[in-house]
PAZAPA-4460 file (N, C-alpha, C; in steps of 0.05 Angstrom, whole numbers, plus 32768, in hexadecimal, padded with zeros to 4 digits):
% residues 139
    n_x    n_y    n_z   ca_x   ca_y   ca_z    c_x    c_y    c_z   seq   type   mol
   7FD1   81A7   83E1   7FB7   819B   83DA   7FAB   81AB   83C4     1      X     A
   7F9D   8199   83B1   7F97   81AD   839B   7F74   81AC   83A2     2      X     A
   7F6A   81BA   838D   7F49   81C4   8396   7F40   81AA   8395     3      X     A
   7F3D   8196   8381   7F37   817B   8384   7F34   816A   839D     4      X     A
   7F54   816F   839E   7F5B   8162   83BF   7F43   816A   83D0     5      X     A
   7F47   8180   83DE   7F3D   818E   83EB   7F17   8185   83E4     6      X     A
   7F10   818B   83D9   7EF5   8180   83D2   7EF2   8168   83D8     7      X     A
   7EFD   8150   83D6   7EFD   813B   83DB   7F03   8133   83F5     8      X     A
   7F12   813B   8407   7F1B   8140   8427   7F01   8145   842C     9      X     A
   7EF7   8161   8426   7EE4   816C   8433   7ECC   8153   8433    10      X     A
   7ECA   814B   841C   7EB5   8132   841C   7EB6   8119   8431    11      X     A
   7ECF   8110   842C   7EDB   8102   843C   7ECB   8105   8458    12      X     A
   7ED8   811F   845E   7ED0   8122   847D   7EB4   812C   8483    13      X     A
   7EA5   8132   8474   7E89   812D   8477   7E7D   810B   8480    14      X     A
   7E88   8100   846C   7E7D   80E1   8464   7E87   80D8   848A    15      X     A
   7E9A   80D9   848D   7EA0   80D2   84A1   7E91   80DA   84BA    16      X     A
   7E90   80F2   84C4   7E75   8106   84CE   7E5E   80F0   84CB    17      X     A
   7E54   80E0   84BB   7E41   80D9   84B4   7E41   80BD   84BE    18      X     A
   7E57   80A9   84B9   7E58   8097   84C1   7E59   8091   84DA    19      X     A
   7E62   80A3   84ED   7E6C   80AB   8508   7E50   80B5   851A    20      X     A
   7E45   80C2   8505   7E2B   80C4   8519   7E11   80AD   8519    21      X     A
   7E18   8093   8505   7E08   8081   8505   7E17   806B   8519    22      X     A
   7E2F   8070   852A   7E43   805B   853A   7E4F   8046   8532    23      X     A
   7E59   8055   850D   7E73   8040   850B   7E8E   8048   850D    24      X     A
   7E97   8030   8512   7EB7   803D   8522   7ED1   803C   8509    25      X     A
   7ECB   802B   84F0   7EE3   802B   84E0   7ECA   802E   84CF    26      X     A
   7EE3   8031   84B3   7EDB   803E   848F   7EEC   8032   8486    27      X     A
   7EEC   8024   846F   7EFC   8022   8462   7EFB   8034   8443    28      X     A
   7F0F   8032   8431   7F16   8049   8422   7EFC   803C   840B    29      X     A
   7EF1   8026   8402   7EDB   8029   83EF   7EC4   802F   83FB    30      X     A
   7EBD   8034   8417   7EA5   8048   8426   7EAC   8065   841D    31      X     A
   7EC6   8072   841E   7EC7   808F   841E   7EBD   808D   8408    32      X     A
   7ECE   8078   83F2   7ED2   8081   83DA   7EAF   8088   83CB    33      X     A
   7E9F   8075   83CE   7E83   8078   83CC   7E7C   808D   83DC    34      X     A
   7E7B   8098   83EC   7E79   80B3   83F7   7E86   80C9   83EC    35      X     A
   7E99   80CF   83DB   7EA4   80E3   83D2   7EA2   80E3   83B6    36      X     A
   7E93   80C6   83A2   7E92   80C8   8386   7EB7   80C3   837C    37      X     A
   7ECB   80B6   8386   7ED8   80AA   837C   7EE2   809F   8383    38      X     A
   7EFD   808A   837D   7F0D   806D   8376   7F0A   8070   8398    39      X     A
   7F0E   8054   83A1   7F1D   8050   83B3   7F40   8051   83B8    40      X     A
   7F48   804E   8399   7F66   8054   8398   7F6D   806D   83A3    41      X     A
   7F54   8083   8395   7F5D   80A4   839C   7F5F   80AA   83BA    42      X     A
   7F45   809B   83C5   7F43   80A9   83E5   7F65   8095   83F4    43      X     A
   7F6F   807D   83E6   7F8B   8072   83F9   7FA0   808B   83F0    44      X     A
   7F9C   8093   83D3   7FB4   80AA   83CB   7FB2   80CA   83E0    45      X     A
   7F90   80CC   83DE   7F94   80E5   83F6   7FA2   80DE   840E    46      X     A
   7F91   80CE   8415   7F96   80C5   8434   7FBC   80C8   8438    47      X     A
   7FCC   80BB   8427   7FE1   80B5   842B   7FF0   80D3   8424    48      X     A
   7FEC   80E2   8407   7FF2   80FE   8403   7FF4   810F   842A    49      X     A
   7FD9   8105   8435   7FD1   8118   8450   7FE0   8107   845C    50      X     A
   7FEF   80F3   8461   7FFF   80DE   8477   7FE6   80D2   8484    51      X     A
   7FD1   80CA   8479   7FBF   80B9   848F   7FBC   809F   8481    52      X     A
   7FCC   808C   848F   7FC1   8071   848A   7FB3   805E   84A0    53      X     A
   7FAB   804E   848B   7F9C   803A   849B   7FAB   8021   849C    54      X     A
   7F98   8012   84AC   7FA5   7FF9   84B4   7FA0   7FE4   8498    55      X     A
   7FA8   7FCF   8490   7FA1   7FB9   8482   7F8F   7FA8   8489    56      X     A
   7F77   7FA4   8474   7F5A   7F93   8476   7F58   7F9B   848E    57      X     A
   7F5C   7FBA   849F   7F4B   7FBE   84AF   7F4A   7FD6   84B2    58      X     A
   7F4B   7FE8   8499   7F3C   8003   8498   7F43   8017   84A7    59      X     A
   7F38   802D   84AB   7F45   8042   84BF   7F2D   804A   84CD    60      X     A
   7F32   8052   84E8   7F2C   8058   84FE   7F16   807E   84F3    61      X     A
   7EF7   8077   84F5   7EED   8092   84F4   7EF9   80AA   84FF    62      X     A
   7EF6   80A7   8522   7F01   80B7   852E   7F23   80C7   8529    63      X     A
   7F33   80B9   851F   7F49   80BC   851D   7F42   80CE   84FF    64      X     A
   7F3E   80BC   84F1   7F37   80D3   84D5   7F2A   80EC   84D7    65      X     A
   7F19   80EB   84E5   7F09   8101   84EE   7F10   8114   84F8    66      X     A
   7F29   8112   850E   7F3F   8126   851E   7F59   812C   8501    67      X     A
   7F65   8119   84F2   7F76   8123   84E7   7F6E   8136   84CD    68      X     A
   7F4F   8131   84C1   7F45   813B   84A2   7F40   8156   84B3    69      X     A
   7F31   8152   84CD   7F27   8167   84D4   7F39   8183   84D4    70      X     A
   7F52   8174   84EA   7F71   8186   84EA   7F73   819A   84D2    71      X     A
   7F77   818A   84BB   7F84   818C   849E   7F76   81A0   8499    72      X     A
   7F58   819D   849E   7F42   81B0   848B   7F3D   81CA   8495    73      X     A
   7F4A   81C5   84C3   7F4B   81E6   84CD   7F35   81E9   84D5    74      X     A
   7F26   81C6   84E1   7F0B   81CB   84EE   7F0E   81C9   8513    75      X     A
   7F25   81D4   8515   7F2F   81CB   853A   7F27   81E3   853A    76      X     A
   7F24   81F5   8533   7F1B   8213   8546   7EFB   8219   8530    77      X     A
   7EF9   8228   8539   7EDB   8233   8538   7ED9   8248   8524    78      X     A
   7EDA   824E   850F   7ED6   8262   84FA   7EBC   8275   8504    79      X     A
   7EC3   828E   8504   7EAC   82A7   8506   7EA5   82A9   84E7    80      X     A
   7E89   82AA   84E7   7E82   82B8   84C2   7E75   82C8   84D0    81      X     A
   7E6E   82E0   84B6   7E58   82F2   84BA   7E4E   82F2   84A3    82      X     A
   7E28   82F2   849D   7E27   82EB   8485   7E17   830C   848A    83      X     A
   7E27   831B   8467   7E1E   8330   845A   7E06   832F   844D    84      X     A
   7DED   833A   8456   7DD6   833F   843E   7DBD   832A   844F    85      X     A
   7DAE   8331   845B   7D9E   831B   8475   7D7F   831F   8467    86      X     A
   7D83   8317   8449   7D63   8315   8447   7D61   82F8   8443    87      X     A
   7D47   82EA   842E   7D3F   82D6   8439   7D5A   82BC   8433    88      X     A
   7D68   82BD   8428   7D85   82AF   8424   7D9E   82B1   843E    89      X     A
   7D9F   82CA   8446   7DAF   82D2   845A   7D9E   82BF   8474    90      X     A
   7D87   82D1   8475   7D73   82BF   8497   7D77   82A7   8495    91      X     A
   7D77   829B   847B   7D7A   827D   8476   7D96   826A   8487    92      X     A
   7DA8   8282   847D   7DC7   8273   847F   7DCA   827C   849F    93      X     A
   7DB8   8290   84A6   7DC3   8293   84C0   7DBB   827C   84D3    94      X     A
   7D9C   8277   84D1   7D94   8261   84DA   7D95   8249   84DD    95      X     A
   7DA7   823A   84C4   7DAA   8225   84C2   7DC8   821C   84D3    96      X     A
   7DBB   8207   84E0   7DC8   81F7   84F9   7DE5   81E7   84EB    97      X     A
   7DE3   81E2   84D1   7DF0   81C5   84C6   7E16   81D0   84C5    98      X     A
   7E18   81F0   84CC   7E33   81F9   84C2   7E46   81F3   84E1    99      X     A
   7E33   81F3   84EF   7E49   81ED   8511   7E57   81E1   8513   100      X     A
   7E48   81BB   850D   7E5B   81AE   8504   7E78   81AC   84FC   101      X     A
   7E81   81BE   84E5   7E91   81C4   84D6   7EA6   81E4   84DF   102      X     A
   7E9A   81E9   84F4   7EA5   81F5   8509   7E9E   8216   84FD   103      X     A
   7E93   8220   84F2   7E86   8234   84E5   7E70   8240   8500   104      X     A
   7E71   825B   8507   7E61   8266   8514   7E5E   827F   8507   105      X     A
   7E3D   8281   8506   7E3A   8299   84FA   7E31   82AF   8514   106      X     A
   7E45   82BE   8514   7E41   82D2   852C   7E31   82ED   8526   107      X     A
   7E28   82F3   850B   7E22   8312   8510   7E17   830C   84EA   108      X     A
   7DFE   831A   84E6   7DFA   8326   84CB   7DF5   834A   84C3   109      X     A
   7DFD   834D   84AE   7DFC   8366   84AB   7DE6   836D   848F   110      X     A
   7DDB   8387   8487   7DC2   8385   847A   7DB7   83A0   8472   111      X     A
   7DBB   83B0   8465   7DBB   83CB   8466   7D97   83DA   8465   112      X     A
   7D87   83C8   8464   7D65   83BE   846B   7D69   83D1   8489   113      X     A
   7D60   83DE   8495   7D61   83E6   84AE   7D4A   83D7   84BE   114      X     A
   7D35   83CA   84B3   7D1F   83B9   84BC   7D2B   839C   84C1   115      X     A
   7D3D   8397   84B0   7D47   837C   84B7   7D60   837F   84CC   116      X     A
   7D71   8392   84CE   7D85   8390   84E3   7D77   839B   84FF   117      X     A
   7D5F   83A4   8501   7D55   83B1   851C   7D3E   83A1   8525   118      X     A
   7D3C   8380   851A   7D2D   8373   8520   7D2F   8362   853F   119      X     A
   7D2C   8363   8551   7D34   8358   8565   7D37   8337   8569   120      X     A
   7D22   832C   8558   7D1C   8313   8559   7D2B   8300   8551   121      X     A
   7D43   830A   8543   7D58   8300   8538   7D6F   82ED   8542   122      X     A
   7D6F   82D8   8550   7D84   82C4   8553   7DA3   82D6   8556   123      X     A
   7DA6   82E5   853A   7DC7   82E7   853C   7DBD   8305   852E   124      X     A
   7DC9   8310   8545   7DCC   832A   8539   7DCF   8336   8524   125      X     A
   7DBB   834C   8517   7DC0   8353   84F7   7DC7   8372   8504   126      X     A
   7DDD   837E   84F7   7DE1   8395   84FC   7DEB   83A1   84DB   127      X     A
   7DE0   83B6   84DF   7DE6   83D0   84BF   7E01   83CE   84BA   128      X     A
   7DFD   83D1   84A3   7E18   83D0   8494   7E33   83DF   849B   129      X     A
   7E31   83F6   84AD   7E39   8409   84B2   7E52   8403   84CA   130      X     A
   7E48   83E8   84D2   7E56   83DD   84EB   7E61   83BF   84E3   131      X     A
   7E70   83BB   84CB   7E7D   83A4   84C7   7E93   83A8   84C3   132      X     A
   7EA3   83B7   84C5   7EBE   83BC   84D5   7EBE   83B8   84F0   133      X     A
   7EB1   83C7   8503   7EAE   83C3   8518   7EA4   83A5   8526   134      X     A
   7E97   8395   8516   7E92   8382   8527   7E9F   8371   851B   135      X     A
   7EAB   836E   84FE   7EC5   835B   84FE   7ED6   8361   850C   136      X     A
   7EE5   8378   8513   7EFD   837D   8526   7EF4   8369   8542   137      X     A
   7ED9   8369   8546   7ED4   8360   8566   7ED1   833A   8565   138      X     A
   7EC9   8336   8555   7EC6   831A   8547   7EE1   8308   853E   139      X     A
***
């Protein structure tokens, strides 16, 4: 898959995410295609490049797309991040809910601020720089 590809998957399986949470059950390829900014030809060439086809004048199944883009992209397990540097950009990314989804957990920030890593109030632990070997090894 080249970076293109891949960008366009990734869209793909957003768009889908989306349709899925409004309770529709099929897509067809000029829905993605308006969801990802191109052809409907391109999203039948991905689809088929990845082995996922659909049925004839009746589109493909969300759920099923959703389990195989998902597969492809390495969203079946749960990714650990740790985001480096927890000022007002970092608190931002730590807080924001929208990465779960996409199977992203941010488990731990680090911050060499000693006021910002010894803050208690903090959701996800900010610890000093001093200890990010150590808590990637544990992560």
């Amino acid at each position: 898959m080249n970076k293109d590809m891949i960008i366009r998957v990734t869209r793909y399986y957003r768009a889908l995410n989306r349709l899925r949470a409004i309770g529709l059950e099929k897509v067809f390829a000029h829905n993605l295609a308006d969801a990802a900014g191109v052809s409907p030809s391109i999203v039948r060439k991905d689809f088929s490049l990845l082995g996922i086809h659909g049925q004839k004048r009746g589109g493909y199944e969300i759920k099923e797309l959703i389990e195989k883009i998902g597969s492809i992209l390495g969203k079946g397990d749960s990714q650990n991040v740790i985001i480096v540097g927890c000022g007002r950009i970092g608190k931002a990314l730590m807080n924001y809910q929208g990465f779960e989804p996409d199977g992203i957990k941010i488990v731990a920030g680090f911050d060499s601020d000693p006021v910002i890593y010894s803050d208690p109030a903090s959701p996800i632990p900010v610890y000093p720089l001093s200890r990010l070997e150590e808590v990637i090894r544990v992560h």
